[in-house]
C-alpha positions as CSV (number, residue, x, y, z in Angstrom):
1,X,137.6,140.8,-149.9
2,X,134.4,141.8,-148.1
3,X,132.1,142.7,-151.3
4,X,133.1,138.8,-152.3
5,X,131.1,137.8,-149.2
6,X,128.8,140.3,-149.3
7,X,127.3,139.5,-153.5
8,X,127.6,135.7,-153.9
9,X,124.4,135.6,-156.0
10,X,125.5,139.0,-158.1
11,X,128.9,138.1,-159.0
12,X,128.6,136.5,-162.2
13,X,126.0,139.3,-162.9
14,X,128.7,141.7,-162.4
15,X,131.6,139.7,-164.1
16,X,129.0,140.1,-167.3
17,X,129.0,143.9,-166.7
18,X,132.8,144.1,-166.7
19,X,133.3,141.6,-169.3
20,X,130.9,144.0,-171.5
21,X,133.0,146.9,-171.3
22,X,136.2,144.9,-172.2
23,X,134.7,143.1,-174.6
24,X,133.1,146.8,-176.2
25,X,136.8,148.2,-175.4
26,X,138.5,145.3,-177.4
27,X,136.7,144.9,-180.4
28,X,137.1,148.6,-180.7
29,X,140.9,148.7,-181.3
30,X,141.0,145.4,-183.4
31,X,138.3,146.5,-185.4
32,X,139.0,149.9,-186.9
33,X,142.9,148.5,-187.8
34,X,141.1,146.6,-190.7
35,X,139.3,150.5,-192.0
36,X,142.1,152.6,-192.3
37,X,142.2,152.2,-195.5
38,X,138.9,153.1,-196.6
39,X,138.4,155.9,-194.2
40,X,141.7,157.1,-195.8
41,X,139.9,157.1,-199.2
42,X,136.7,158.4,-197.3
43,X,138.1,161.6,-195.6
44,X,140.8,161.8,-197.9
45,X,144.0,161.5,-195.4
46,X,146.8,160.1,-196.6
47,X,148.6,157.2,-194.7
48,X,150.7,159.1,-191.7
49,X,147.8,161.2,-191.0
50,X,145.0,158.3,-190.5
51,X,147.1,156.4,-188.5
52,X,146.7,158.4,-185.8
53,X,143.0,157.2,-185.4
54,X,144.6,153.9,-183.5
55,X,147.8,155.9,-182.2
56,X,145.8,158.9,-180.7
57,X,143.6,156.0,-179.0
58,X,146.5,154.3,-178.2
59,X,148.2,157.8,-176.6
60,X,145.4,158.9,-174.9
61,X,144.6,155.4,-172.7
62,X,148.0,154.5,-171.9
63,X,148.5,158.1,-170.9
64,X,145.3,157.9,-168.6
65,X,144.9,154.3,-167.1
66,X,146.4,155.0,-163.6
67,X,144.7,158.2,-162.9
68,X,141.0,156.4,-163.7
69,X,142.9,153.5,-161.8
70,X,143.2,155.9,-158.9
71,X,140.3,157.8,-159.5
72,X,137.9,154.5,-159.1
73,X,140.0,154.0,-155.6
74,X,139.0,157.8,-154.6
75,X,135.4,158.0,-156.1
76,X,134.0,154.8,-156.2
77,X,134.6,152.1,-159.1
78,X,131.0,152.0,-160.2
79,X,130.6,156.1,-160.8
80,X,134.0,156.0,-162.5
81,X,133.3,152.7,-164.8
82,X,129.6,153.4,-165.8
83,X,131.0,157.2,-166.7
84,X,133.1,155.8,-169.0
85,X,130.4,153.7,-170.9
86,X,128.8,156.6,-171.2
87,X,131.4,158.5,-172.6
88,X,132.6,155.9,-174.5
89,X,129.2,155.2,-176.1
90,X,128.6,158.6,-176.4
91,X,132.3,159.6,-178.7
92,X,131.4,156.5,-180.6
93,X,128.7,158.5,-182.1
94,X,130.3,161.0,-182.8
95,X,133.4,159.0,-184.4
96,X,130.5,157.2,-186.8
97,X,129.2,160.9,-188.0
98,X,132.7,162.5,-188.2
99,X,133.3,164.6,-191.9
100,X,136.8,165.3,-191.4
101,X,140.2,163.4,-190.3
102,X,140.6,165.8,-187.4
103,X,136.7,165.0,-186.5
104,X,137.3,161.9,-186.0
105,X,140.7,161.9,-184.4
106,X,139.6,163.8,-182.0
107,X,136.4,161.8,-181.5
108,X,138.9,158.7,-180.9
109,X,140.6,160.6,-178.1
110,X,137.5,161.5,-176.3
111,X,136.6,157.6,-176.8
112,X,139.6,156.9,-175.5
113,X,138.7,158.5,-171.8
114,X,136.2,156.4,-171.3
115,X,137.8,153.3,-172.5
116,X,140.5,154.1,-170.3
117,X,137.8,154.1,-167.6
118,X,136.6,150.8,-168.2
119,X,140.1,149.0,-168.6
120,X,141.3,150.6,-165.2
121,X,138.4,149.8,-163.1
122,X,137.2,146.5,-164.5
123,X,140.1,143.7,-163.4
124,X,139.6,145.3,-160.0
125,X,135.8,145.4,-159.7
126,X,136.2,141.5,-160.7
127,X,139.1,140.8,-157.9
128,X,136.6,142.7,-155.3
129,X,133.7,140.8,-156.8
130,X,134.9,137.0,-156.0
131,X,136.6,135.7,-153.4
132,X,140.2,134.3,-153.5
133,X,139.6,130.8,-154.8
134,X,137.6,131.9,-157.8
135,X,139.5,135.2,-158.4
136,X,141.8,133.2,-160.6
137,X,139.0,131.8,-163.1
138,X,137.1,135.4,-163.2
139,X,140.3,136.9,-164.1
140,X,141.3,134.4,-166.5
141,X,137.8,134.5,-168.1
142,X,138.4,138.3,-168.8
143,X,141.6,136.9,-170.7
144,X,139.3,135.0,-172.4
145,X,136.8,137.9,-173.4
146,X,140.3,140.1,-174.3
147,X,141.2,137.3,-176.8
148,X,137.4,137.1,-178.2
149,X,137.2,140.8,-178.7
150,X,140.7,140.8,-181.0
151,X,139.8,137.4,-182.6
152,X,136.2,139.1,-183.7
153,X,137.2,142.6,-184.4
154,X,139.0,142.1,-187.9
155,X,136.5,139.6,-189.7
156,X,133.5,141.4,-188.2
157,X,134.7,144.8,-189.4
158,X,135.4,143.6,-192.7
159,X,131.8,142.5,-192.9
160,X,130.5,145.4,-191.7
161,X,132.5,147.9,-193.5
162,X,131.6,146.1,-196.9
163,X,127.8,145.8,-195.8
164,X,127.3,149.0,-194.0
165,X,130.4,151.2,-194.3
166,X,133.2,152.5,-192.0
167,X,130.6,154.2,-189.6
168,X,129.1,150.9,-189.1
169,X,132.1,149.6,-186.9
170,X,130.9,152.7,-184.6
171,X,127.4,152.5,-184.2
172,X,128.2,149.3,-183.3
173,X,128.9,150.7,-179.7
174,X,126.2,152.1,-178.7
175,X,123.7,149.1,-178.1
176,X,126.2,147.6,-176.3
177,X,127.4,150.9,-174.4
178,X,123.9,151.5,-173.5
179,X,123.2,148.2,-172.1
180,X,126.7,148.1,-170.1
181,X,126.0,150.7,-169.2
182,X,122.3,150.3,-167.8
183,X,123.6,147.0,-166.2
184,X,126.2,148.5,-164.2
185,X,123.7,151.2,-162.7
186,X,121.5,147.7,-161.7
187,X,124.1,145.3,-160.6
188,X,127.7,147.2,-159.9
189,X,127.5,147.6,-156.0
190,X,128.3,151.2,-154.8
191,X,131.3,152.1,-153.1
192,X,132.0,154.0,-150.5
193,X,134.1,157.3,-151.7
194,X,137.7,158.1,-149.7
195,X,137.0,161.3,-147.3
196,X,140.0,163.7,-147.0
197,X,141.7,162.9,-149.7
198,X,142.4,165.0,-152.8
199,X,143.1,164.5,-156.4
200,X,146.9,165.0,-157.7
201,X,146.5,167.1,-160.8
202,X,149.6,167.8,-161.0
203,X,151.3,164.2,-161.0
204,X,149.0,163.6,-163.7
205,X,149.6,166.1,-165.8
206,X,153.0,165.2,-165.5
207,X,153.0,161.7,-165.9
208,X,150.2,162.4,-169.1
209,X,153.0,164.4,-171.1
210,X,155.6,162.0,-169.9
211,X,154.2,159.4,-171.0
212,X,153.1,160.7,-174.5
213,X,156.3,161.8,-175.0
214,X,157.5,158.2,-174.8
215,X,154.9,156.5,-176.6
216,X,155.5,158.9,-179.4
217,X,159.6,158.2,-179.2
218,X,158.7,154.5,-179.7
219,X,155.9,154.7,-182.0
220,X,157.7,156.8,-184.3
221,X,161.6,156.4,-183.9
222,X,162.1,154.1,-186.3
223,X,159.9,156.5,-188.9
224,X,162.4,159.6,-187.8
225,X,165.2,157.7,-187.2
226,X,166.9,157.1,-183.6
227,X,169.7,160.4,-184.3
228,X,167.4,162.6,-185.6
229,X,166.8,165.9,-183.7
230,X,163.0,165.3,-183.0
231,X,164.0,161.6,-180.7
232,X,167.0,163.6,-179.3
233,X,164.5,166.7,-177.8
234,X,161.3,164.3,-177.3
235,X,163.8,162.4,-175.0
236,X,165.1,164.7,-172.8
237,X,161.6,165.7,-172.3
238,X,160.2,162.7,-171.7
239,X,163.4,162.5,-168.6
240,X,162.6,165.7,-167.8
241,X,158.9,165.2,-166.8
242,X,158.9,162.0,-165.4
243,X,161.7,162.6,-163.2
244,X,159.3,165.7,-162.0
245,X,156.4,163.0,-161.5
246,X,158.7,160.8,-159.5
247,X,160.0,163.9,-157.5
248,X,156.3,164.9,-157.0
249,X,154.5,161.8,-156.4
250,X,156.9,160.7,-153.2
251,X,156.5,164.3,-151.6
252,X,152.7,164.6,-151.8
253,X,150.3,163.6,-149.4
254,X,148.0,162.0,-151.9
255,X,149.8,160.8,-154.8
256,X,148.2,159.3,-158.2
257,X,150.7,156.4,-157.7
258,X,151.8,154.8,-154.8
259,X,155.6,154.5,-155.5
260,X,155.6,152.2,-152.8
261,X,154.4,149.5,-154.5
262,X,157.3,149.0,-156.6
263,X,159.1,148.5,-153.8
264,X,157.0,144.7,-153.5
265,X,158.6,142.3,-155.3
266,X,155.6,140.7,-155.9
267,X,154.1,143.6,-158.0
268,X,157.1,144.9,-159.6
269,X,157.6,141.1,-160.9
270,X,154.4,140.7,-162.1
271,X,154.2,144.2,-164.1
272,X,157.5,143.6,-164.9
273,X,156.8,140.1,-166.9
274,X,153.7,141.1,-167.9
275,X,155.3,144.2,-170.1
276,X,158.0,141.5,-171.2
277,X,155.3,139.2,-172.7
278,X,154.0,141.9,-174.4
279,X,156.8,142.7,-175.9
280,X,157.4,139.3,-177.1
281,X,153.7,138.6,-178.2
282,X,154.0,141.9,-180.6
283,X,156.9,141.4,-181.7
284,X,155.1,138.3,-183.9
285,X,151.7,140.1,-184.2
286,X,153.5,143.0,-185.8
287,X,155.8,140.7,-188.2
288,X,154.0,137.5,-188.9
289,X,151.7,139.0,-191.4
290,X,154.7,140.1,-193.7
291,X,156.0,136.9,-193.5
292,X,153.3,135.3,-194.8
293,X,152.4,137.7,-197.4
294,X,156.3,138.4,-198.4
295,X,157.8,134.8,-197.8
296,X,154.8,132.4,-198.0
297,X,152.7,134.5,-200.7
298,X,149.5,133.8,-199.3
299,X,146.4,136.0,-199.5
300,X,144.4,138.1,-197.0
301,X,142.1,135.4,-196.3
302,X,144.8,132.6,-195.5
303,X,146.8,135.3,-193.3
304,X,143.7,136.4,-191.2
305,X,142.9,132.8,-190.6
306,X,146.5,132.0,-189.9
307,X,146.4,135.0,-187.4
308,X,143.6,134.0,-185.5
309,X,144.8,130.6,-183.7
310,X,146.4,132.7,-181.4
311,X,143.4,133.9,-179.7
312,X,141.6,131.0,-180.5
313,X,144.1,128.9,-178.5
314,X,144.4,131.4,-175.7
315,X,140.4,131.5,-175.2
316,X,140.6,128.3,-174.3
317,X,143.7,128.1,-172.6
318,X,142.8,131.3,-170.3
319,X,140.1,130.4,-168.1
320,X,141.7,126.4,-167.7
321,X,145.0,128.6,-166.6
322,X,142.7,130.6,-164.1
323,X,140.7,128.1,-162.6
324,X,144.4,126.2,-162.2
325,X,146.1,129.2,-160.3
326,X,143.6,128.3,-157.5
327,X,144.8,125.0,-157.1
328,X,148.5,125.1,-157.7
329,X,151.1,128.2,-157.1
330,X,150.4,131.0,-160.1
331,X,154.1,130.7,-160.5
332,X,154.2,127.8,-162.1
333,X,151.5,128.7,-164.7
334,X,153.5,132.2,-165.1
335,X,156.7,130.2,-165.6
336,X,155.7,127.9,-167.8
337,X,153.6,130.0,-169.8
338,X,156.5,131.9,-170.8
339,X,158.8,129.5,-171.3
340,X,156.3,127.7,-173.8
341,X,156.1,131.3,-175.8
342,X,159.7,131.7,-176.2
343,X,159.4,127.8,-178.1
344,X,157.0,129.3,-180.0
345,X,158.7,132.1,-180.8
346,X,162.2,130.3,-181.4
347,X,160.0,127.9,-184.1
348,X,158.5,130.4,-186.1
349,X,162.0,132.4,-186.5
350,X,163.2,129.0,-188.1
351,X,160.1,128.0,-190.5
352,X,161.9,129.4,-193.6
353,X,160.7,130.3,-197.0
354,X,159.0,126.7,-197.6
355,X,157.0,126.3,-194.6
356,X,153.4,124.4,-195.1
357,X,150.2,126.7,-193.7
358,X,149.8,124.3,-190.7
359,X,153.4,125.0,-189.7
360,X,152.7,128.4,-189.0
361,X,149.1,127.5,-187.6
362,X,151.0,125.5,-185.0
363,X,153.6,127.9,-184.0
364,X,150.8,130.3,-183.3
365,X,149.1,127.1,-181.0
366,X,152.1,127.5,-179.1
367,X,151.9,131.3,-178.7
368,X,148.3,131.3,-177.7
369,X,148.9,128.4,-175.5
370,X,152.0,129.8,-173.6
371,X,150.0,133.2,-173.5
372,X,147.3,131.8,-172.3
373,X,148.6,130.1,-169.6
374,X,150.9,133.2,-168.3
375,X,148.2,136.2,-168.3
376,X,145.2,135.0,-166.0
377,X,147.6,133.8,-163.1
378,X,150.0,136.7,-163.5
379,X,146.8,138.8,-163.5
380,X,145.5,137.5,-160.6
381,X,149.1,137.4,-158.5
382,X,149.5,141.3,-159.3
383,X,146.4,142.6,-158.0
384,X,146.1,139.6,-154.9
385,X,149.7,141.8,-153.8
386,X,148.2,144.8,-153.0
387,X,145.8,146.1,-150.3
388,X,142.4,146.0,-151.7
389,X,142.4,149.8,-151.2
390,X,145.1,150.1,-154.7
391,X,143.1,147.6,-156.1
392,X,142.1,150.5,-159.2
393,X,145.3,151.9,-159.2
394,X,147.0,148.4,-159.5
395,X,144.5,147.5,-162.1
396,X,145.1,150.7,-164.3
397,X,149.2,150.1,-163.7
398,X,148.8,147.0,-165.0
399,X,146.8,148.1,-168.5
400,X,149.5,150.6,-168.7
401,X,152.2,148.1,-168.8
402,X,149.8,146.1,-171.4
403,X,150.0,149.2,-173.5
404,X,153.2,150.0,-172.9
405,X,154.6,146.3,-174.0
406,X,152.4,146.7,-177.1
407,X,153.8,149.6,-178.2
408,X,157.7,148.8,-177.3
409,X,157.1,145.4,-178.6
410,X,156.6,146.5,-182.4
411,X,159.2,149.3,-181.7
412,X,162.4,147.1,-180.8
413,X,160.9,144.5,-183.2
414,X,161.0,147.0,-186.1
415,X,164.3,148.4,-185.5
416,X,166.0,145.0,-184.9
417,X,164.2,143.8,-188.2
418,X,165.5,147.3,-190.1
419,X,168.8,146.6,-188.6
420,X,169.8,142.7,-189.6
421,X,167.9,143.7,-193.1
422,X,170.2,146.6,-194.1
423,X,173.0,144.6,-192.6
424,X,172.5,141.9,-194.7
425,X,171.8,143.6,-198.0
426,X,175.0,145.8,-197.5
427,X,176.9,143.5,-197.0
428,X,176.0,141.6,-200.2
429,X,175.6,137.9,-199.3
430,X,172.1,137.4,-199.4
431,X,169.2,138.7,-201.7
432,X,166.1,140.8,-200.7
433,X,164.1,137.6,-199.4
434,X,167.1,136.0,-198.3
435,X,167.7,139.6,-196.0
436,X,163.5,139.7,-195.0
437,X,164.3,135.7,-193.6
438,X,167.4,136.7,-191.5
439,X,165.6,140.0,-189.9
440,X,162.4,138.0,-189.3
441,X,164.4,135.7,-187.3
442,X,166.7,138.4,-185.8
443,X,163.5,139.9,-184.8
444,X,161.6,136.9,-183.4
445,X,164.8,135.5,-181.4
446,X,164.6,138.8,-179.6
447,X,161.1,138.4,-178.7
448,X,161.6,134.8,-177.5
449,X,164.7,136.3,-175.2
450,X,162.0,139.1,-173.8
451,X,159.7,135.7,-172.9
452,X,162.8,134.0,-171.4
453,X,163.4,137.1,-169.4
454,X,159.7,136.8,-168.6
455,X,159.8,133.6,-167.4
456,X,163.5,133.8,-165.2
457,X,161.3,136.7,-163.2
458,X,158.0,135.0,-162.7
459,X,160.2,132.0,-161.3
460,X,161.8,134.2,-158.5
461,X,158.4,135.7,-157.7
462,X,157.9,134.9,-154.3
463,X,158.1,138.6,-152.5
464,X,160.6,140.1,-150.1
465,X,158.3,142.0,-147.8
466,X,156.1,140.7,-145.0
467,X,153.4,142.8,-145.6
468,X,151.2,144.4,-148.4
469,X,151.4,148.0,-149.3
């Protein structure tokens, strides 16, 4: 990594500058969850419609992360991440003095460009930034940030929104857009652009409407039902145009992904247990809280302060779990962190309807502990096994496959849960709390299988190829 030897004295300058933007990006999603229903009452949407302020967000970046990954490759990582502070900063105005539902939605979808800009760019302007024995702890110190950002968001919006209103929780970006923003254009280095090459529009738009198409299947089958007409046509487009983008991308000259690098074990593996921990992490974030407000009976208060061990653990754990990876093999930390969250998983399935508050504070320990110690070495290993070239486009592959896990997660965990309820309350043998335990679990057991998965990959790891793509 050249630009490693080349900054010594700027690279925690520019670690603050990237950890800005994630921090800014982060807070963002955690903290509007907790105002839906008061802009609902505000802008007078009803339930289905304002959900798409965090699912049109959640659409749009997933949809866009590897062609901002690919552009920052192409155009230079500093144009393409301080564009997207500005942008970002910019539709957070807008969001703040929207009128309408549609205003604002579509304010969030504009917001969302330029967050996808900064999570695409920003793991691989810190792997660039420090060389390979402190890579680890930079990118586990982003972890760290991540966590911060969605331990903060919920109490801080609550505050706000009560003190200042919903558009509070928006204005809140634009100090801190405006001063990421100003420090990138002082401290990002510039990079040279690539000559000859030429953006693939079309693999874009492709891959965009594949992948909303399959976001919106998993975000909303359960809702529709898996039979109904609506999954059965949203499917076969969603085959339909990614099969076109796979067709496309390996015949062009200068694809927005490099298909080649699935073929590295290395990478696949790590994207590959990456979206599995994901899926396991969510499928407790999305259930949890119904547990403890269905089963347990405990108030908002308790269950946000029950919530929020997870990231509390993880912030710590993160950075100790980078600064590890450079002394023992990531592997290890990868294996191990997974194994640890499918223990935690496996113990909250089994607390049952008695279970004291620091029962469930504990299994969350273990979540944020095994989390912690899988995301900063897995990070680092994913982007260490490609040239430093793909650095943005295996950067913005990799926040796909965080979205993608997020929203799959809650999917399966949903449709399991459905399942084993209705199962259980057909078939008479248990009553309504009885059939909310035995889904919980169902749902839970799954998620610890996804980590076990997770953590049967990241111990066969070690790559099949001799050399890079």
């Amino acid at each position: 990594m050249e630009q490693a030897q080349q900054l010594p004295h700027h690279r925690w300058l520019i670690f603050g500058v990237t950890a800005t933007g994630t921090f800014m990006a982060t807070l963002d999603a955690s903290i509007v969850n907790v105002t839906l229903p008061i802009i609902s009452g505000s802008l007078k949407a009803n339930l289905p419609l304002v959900q798409w302020v965090v699912s049109a967000y959640l659409l749009t970046i997933s949809s866009l992360l590897p062609l901002f990954g690919r552009a920052g490759d192409m155009f230079g990582r500093k144009k393409i991440y301080t564009l997207g502070f500005l942008i970002f900063t910019g539709s957070s105005a807008f969001c703040g003095t929207s009128s309408t539902i549609w205003m604002l939605i579509g304010s969030r979808v504009i917001q969302a460009i330029g967050a996808s800009m900064l999570m695409a760019n920003a793991p691989a302007i810190v792997s660039t930034t420090f060389p390979g024995k402190e890579r680890g702890r930079a990118l586990g110190m982003i972890g760290t940030v991540v966590a911060l950002g969605s331990m903060v968001g919920p109490g801080l919006g609550g505050l706000m929104v009560g003190a200042w209103g919903w558009q509070s929780i928006f204005y809140l970006n634009l100090p801190i857009g405006l001063l990421g923003y100003t420090l990138g254009q002082i401290f990002l280095p510039v990079e040279g652009t690539r000559q000859g090459e030429t953006f693939d529009f079309t693999g874009a738009a492709l891959f965009a409407t594949g992948m909303v198409s399959l976001l919106f299947l998993l975000s909303h089958g359960q809702e529709w039902g898996w039979q109904s007409p609506l999954i059965g046509i949203g499917s076969v487009l969603t085959v339909i145009m990614l099969t076109l983008f796979i067709y496309h991308e390996r015949r062009t000259a200068h694809p927005m992904i490099d298909l080649s690098l699935f073929g590295y074990w290395p990478f696949l593996a790590g994207n590959l247990s990456g979206l599995l921990s994901f899926m396991a992490m969510f499928s407790n974030a999305m259930l949890l809280p119904f547990y403890l407000h269905t089963i347990l009976a405990l108030n908002p208060s308790r269950i946000g302060l029950l919530m929020t061990m997870f990231p509390i653990v993880m912030a710590v754990v993160a950075p100790l779990s980078g600064y590890a990876s450079e002394k023992i093999n990531p592997m290890l930390l990868t294996t191990a962190g997974m194994g640890v969250m499918a223990i935690g998983l496996v113990y909250l399935a089994n607390l049952g309807s008695f279970a004291a508050m620091w029962q469930v504070a504990l299994g969350q320990a273990i979540l944020g502990a095994g989390n912690g110690l899988f995301q900063s070495p897995n990070n680092n290993s994913v982007l260490s096994s490609v040239h430093p070239a793909k650095l943005g486009l295996a950067s913005g592959i990799s926040a796909l496959v965080r979205n993608v896990g997020m929203v799959s997660g809650i999917a399966v965990a949903i449709s399991v849960f459905e399942f084993r309820r209705h199962a259980v309350l057909q078939g008479g043998i248990g009553s309504e709390a009885s059939a909310f335990l035995a889904a919980y679990q169902a749902a839970l057991l799954v998620g610890a299988g996804f980590a076990a998965i997770a953590a049967l990959i990241s111990l066969n790891r070690k790559g099949y190829m001799s050399h890079r793509p």
